[in-house]
N, CA, C and O atoms as CSV, one atom per row, in Angstrom:
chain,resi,resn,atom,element,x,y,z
A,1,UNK,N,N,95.045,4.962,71.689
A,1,UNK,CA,C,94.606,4.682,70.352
A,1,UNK,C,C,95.640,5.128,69.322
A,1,UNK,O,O,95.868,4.521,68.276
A,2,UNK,N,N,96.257,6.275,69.732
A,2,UNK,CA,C,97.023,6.697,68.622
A,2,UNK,C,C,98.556,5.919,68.384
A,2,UNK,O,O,99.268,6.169,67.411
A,3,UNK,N,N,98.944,4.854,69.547
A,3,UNK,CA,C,99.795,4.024,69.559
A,3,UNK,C,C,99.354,2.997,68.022
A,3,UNK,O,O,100.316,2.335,67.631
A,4,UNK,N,N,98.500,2.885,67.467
A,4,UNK,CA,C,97.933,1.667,66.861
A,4,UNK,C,C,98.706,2.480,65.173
A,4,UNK,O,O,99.224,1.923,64.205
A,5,UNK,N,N,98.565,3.309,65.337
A,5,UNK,CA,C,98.893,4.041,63.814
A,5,UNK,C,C,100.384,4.653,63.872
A,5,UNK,O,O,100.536,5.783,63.407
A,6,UNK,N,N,101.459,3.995,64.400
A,6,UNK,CA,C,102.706,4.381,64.170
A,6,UNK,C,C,103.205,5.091,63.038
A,6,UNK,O,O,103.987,6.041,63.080
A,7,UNK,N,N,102.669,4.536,61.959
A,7,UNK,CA,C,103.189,5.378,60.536
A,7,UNK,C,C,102.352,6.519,60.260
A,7,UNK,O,O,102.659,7.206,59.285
A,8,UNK,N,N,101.288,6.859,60.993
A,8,UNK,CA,C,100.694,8.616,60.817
A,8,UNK,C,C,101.320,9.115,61.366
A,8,UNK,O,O,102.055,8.677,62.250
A,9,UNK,N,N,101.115,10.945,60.722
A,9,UNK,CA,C,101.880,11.676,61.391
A,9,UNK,C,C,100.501,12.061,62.553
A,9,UNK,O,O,99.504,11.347,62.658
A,10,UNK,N,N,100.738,13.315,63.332
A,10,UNK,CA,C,99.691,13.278,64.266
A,10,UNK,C,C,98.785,14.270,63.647
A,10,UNK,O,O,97.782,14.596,64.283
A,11,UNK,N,N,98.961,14.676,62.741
A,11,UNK,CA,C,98.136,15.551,61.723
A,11,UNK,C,C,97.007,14.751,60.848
A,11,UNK,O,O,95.848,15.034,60.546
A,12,UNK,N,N,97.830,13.653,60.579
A,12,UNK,CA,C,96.991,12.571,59.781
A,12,UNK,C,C,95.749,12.016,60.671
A,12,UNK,O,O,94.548,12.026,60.399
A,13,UNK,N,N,96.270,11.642,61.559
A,13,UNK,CA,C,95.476,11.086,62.754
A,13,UNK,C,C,94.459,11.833,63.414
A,13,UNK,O,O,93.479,11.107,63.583
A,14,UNK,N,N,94.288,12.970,63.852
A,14,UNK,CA,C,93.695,13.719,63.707
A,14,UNK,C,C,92.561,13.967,62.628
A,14,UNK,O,O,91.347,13.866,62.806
A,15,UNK,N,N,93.101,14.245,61.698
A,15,UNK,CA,C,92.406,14.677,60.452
A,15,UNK,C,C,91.457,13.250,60.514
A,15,UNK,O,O,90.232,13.326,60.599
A,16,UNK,N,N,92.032,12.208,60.472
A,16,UNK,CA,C,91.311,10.995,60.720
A,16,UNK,C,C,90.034,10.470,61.375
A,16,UNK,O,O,88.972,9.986,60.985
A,17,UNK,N,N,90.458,10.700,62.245
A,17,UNK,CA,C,89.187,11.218,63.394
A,17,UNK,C,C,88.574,12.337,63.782
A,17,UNK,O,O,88.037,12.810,64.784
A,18,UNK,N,N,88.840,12.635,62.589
A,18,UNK,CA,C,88.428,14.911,62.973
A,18,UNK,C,C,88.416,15.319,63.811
A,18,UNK,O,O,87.307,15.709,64.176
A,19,UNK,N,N,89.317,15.496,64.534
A,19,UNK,CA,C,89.917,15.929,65.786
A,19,UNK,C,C,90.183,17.479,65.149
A,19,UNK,O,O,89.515,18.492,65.351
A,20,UNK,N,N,91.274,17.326,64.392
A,20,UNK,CA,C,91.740,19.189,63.689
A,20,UNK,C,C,92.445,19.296,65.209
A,20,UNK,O,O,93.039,18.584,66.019
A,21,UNK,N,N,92.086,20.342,65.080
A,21,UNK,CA,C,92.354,21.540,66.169
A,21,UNK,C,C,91.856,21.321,67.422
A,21,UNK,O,O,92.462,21.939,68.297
A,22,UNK,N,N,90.782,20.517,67.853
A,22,UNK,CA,C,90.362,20.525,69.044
A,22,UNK,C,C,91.509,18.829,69.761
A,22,UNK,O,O,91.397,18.512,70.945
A,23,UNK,N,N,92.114,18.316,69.149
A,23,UNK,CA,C,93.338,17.575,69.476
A,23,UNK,C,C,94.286,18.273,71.130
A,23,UNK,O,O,94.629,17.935,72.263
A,24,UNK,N,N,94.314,19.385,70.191
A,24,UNK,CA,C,95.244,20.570,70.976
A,24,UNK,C,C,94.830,20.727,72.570
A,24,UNK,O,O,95.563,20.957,73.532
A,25,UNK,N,N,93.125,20.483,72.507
A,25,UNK,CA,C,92.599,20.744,74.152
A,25,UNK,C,C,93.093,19.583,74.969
A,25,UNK,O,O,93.242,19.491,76.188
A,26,UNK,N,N,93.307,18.737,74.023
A,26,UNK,CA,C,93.155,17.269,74.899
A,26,UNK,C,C,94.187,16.924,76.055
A,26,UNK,O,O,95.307,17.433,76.067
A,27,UNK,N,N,93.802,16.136,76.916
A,27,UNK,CA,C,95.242,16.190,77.983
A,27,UNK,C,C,96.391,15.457,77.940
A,27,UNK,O,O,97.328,15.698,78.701
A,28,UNK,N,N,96.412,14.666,77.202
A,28,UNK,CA,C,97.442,13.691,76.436
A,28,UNK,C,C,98.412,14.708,75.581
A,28,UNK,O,O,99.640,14.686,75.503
A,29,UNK,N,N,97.698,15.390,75.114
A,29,UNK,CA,C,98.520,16.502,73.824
A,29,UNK,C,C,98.792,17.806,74.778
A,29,UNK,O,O,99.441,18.775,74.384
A,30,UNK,N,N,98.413,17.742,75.633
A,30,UNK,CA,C,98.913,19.363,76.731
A,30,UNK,C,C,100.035,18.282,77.107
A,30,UNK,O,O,100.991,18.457,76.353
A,31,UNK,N,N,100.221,17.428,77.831
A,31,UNK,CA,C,100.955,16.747,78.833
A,31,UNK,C,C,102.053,16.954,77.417
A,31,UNK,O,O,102.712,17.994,77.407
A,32,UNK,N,N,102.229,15.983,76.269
A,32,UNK,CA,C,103.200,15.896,75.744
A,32,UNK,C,C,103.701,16.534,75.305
A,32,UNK,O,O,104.738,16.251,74.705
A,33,UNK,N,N,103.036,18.143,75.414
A,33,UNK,CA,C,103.240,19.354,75.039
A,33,UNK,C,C,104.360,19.959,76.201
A,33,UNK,O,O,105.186,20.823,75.908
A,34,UNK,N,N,104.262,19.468,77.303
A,34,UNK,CA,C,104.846,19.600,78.714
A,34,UNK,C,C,106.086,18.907,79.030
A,34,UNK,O,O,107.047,19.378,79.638
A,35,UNK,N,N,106.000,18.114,78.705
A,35,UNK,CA,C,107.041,16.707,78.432
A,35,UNK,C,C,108.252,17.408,77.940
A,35,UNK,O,O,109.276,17.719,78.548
A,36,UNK,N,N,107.754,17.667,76.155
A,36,UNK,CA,C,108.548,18.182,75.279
A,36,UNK,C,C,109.459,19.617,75.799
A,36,UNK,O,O,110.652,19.833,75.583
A,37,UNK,N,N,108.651,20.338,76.415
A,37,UNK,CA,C,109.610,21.300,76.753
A,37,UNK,C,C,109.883,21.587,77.733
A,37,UNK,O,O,110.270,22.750,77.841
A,38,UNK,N,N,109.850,20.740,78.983
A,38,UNK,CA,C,110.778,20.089,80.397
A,38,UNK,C,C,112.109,19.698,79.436
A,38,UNK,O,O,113.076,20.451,79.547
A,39,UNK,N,N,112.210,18.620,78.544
A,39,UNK,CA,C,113.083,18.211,77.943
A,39,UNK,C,C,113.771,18.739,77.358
A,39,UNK,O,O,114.940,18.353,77.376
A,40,UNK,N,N,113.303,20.180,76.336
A,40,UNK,CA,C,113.815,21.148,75.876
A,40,UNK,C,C,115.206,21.989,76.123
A,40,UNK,O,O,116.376,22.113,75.761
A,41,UNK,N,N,113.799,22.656,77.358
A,41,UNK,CA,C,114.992,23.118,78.582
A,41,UNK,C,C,116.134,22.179,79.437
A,41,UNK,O,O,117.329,22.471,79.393
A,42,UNK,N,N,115.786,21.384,79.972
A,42,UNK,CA,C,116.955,20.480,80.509
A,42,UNK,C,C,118.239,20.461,79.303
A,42,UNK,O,O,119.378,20.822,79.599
A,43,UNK,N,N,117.835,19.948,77.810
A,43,UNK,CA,C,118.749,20.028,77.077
A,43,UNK,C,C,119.708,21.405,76.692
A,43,UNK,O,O,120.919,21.457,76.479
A,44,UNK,N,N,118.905,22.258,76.689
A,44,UNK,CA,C,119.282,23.953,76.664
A,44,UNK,C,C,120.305,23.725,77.678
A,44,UNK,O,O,121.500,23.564,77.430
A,45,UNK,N,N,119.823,23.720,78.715
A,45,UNK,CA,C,121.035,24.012,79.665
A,45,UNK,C,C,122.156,23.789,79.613
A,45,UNK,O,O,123.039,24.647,79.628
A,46,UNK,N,N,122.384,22.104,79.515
A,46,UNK,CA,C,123.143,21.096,79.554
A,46,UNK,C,C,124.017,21.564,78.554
A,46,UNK,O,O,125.210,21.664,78.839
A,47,UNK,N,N,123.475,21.978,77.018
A,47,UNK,CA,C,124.330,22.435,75.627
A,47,UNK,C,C,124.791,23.955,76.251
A,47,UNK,O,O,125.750,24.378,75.605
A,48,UNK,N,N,124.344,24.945,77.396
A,48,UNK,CA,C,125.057,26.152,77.508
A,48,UNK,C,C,125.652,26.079,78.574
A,48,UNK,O,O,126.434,27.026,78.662
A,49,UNK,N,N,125.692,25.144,79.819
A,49,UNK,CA,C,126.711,25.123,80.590
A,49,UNK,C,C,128.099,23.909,79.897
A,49,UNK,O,O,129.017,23.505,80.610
A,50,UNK,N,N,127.939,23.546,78.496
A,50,UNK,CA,C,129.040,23.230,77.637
A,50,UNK,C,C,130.054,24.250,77.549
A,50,UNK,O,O,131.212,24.386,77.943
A,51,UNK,N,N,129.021,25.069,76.745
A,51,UNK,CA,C,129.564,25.721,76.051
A,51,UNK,C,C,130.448,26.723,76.943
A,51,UNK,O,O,131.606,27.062,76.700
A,52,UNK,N,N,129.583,27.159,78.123
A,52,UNK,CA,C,130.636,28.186,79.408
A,52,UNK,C,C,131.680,26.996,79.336
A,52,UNK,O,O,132.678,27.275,78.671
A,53,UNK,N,N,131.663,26.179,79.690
A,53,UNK,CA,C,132.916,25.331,80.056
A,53,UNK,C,C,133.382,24.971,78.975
A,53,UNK,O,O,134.035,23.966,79.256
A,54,UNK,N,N,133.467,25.165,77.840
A,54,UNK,CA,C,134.650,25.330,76.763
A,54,UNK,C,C,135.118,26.385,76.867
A,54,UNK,O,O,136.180,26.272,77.479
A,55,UNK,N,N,134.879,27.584,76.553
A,55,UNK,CA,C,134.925,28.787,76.528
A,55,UNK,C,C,136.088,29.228,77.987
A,55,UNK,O,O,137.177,29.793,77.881
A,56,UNK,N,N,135.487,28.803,79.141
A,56,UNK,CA,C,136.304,29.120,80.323
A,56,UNK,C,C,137.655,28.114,80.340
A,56,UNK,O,O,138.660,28.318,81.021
A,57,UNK,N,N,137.471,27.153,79.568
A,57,UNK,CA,C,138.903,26.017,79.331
A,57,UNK,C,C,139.836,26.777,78.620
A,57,UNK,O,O,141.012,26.990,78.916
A,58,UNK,N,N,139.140,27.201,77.567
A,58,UNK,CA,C,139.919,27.938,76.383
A,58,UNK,C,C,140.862,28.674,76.842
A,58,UNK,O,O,142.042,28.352,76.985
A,59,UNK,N,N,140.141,30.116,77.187
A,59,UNK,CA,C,140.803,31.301,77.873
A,59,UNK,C,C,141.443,31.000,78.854
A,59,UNK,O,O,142.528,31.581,78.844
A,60,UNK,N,N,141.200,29.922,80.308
A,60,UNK,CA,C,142.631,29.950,80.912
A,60,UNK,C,C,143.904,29.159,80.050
A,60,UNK,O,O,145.111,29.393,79.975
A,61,UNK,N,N,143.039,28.133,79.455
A,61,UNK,CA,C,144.472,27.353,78.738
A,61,UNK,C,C,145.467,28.728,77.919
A,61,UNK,O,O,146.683,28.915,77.967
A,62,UNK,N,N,144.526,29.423,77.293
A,62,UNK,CA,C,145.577,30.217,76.581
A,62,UNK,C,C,146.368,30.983,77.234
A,62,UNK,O,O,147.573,31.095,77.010
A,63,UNK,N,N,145.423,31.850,78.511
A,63,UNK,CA,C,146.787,32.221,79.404
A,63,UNK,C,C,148.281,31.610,79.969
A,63,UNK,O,O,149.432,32.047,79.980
A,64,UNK,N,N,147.464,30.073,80.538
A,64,UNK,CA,C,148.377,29.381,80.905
A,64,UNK,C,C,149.851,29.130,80.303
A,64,UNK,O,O,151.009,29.359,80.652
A,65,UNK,N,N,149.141,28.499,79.138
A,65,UNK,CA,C,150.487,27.536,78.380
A,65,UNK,C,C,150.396,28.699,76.848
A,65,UNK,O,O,151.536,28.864,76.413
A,66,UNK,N,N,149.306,29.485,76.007
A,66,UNK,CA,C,149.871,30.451,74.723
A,66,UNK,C,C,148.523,29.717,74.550
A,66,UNK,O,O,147.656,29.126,75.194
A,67,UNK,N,N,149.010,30.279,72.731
A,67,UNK,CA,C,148.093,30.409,72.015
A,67,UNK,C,C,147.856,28.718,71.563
A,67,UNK,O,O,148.883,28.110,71.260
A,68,UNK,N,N,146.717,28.063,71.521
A,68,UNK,CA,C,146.278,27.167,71.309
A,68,UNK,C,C,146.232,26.715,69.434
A,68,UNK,O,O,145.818,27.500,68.580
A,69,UNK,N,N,146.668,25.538,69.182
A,69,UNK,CA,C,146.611,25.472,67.668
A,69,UNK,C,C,145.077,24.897,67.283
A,69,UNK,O,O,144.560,23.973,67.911
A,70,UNK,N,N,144.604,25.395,66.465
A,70,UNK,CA,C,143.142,24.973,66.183
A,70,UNK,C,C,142.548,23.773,66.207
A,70,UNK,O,O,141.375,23.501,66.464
A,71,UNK,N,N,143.888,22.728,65.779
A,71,UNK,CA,C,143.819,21.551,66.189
A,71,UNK,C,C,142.689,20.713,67.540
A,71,UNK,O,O,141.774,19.890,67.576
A,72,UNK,N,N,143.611,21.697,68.642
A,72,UNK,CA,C,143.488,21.562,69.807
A,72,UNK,C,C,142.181,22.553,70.552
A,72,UNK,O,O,141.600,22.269,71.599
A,73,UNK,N,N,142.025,23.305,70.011
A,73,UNK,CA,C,140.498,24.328,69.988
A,73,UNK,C,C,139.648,23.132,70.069
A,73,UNK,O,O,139.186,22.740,71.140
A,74,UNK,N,N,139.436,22.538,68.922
A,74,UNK,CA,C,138.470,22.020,68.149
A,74,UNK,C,C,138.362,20.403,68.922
A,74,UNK,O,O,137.253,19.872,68.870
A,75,UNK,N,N,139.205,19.838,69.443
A,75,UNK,CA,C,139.419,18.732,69.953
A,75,UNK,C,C,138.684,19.007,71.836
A,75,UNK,O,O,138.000,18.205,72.470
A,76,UNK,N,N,139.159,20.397,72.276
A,76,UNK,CA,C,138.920,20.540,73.313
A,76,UNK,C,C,137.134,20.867,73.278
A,76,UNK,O,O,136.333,20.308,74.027
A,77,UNK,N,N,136.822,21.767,72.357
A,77,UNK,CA,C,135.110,22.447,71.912
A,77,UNK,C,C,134.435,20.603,71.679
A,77,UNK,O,O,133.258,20.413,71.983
A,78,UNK,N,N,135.004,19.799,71.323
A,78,UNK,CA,C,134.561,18.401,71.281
A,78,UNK,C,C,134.412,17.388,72.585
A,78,UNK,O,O,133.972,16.243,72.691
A,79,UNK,N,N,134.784,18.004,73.202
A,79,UNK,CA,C,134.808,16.944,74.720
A,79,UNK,C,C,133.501,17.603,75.573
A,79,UNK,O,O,132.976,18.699,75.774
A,80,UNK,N,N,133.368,16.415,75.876
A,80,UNK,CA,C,131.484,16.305,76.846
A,80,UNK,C,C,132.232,17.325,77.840
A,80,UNK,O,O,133.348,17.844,77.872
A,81,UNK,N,N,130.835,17.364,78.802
A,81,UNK,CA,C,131.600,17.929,79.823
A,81,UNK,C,C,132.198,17.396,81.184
A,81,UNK,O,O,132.826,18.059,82.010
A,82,UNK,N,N,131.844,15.949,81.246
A,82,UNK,CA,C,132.900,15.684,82.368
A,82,UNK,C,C,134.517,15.558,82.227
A,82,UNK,O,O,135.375,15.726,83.092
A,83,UNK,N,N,134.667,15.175,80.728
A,83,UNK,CA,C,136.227,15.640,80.635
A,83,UNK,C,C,136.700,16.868,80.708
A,83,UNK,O,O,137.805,17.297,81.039
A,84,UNK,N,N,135.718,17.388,80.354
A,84,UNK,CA,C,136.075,19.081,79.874
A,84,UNK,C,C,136.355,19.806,81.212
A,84,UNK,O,O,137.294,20.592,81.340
A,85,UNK,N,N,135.158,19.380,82.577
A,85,UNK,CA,C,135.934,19.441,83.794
A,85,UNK,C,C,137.576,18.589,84.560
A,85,UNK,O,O,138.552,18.780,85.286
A,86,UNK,N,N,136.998,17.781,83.861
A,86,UNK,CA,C,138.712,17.035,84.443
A,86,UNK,C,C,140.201,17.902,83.933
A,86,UNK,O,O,141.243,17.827,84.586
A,87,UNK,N,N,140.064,18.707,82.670
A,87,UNK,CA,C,140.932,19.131,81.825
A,87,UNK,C,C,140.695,20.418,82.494
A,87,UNK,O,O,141.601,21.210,82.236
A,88,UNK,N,N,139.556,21.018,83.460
A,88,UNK,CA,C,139.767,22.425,83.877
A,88,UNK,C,C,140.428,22.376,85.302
A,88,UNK,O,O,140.854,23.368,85.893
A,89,UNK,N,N,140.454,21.206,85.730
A,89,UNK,CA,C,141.561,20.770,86.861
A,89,UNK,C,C,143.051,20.612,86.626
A,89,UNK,O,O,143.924,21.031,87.387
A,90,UNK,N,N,143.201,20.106,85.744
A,90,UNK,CA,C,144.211,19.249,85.141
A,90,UNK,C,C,145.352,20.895,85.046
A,90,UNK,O,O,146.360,21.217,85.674
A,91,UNK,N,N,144.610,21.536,84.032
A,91,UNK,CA,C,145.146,22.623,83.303
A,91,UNK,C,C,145.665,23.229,84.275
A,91,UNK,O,O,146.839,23.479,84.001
A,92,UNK,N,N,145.287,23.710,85.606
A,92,UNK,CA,C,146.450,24.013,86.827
A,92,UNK,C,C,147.464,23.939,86.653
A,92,UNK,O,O,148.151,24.921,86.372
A,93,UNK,N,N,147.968,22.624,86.768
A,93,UNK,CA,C,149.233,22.132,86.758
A,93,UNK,C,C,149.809,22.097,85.356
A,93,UNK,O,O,150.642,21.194,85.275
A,94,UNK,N,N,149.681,22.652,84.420
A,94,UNK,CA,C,150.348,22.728,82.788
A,94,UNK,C,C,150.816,23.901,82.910
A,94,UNK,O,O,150.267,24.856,83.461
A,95,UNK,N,N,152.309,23.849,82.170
A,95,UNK,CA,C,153.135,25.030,82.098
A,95,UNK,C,C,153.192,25.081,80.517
A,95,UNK,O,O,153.556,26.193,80.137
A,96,UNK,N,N,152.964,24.291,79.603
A,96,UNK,CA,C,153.616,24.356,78.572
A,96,UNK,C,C,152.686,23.614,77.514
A,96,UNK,O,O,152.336,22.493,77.884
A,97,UNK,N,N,152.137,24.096,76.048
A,97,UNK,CA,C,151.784,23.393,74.996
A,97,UNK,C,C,152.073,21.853,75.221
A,97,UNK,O,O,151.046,21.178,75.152
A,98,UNK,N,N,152.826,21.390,75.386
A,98,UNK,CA,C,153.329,20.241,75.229
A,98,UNK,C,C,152.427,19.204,76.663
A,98,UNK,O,O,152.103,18.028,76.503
A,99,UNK,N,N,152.125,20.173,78.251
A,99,UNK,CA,C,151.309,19.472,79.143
A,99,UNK,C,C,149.815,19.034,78.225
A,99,UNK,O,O,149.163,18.004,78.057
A,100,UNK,N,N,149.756,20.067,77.899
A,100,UNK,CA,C,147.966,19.393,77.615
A,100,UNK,C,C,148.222,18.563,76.248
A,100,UNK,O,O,147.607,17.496,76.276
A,101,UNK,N,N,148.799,18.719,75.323
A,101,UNK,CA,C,149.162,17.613,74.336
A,101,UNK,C,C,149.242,16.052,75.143
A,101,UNK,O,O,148.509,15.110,74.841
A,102,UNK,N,N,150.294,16.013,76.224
A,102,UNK,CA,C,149.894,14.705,77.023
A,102,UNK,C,C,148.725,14.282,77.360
A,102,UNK,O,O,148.320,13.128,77.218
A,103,UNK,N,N,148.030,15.355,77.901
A,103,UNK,CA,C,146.789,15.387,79.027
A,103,UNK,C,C,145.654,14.963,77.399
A,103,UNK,O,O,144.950,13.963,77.536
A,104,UNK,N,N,145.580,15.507,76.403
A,104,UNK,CA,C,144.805,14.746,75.591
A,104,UNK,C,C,145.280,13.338,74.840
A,104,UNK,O,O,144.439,12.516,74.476
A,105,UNK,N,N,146.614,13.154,74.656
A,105,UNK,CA,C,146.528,12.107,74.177
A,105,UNK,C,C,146.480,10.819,75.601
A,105,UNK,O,O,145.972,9.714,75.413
A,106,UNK,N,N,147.068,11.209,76.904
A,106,UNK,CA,C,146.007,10.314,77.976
A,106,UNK,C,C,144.795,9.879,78.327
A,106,UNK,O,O,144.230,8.988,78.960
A,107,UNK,N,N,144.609,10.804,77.704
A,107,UNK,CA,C,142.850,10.831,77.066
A,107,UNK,C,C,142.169,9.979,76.074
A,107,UNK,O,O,141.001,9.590,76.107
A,108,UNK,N,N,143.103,9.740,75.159
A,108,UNK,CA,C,142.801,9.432,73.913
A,108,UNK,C,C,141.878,9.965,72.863
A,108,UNK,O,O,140.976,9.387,72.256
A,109,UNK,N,N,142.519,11.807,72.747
A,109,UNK,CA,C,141.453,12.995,72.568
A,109,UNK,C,C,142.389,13.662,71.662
A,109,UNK,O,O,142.021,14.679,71.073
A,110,UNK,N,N,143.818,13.082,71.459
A,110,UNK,CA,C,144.410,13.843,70.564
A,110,UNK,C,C,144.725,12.189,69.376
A,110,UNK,O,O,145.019,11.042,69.713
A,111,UNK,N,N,144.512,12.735,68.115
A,111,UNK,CA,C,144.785,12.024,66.714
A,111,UNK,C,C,145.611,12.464,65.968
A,111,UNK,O,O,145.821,11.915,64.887
C-alpha cells in the first residue's frame, strides 16, 4: 500500500493511517529496518578496508620512491580499490618518483 503514495514521507503515511508509532512493530518496517543496516555495514567496511589500503599504499610508496607531492596523495586517496591494489603490486617494482608518475598516467589517474 505504501508503494501507492511515493511523494509521502513515511511519517506522513503513517500519520495517515494512524499508524504513529505502532508502524515500527510491523514486519515490513523491522525487515527494512534490517535491510538498511546489512547495507550499512557492508558499506562501512568496503569505505574502511579503502581507507587501510590507501594508507598502506601511502607509507610504502613513501618509503619506496620519498616523499610524495600532494598532488599525488590526493590522486592516489582517489582511486577505488581495485586500482589501489594493482598500484600496491605495481609499487614493488618503482625505484623512483618518476615510476609511479608513469604507473598513474598508464592509468589515466594523473592530470
Amino acid at each position: 500500500m505504501v508503494y501507492k503514495f511515493p511523494l509521502l514521507s513515511r511519517q506522513e503515511i503513517a500519520e495517515m493511517l494512524g499508524l504513529a508509532e505502532s508502524i515500527k512493530d510491523t514486519r515490513v518496517y523491522q525487515e527494512g529496518l534490517e535491510i538498511g543496516r546489512e547495507q550499512g555495514l557492508e558499506q562501512g567496511h568496503d569505505q574502511g578496508r579503502e581507507q587501510e589500503g590507501q594508507t598502506l599504499v601511502l607509507k610504502l610508496l613513501s618509503r619506496k620512491v620519498g616523499k610524495l607531492s600532494s598532488k599525488m596523495e590526493s590522486q592516489i586517496k582517489a582511486l577505488p580499490l581495485e586500482p589501489l591494489e594493482e598500484l600496491a603490486e605495481a609499487l614493488l617494482d618503482f625505484s623512483t618518483l618518476d615510476d609511479l608518475s608513469t604507473w598513474l598516467q598508464n592509468h589515466n589517474l594523473e592530470q
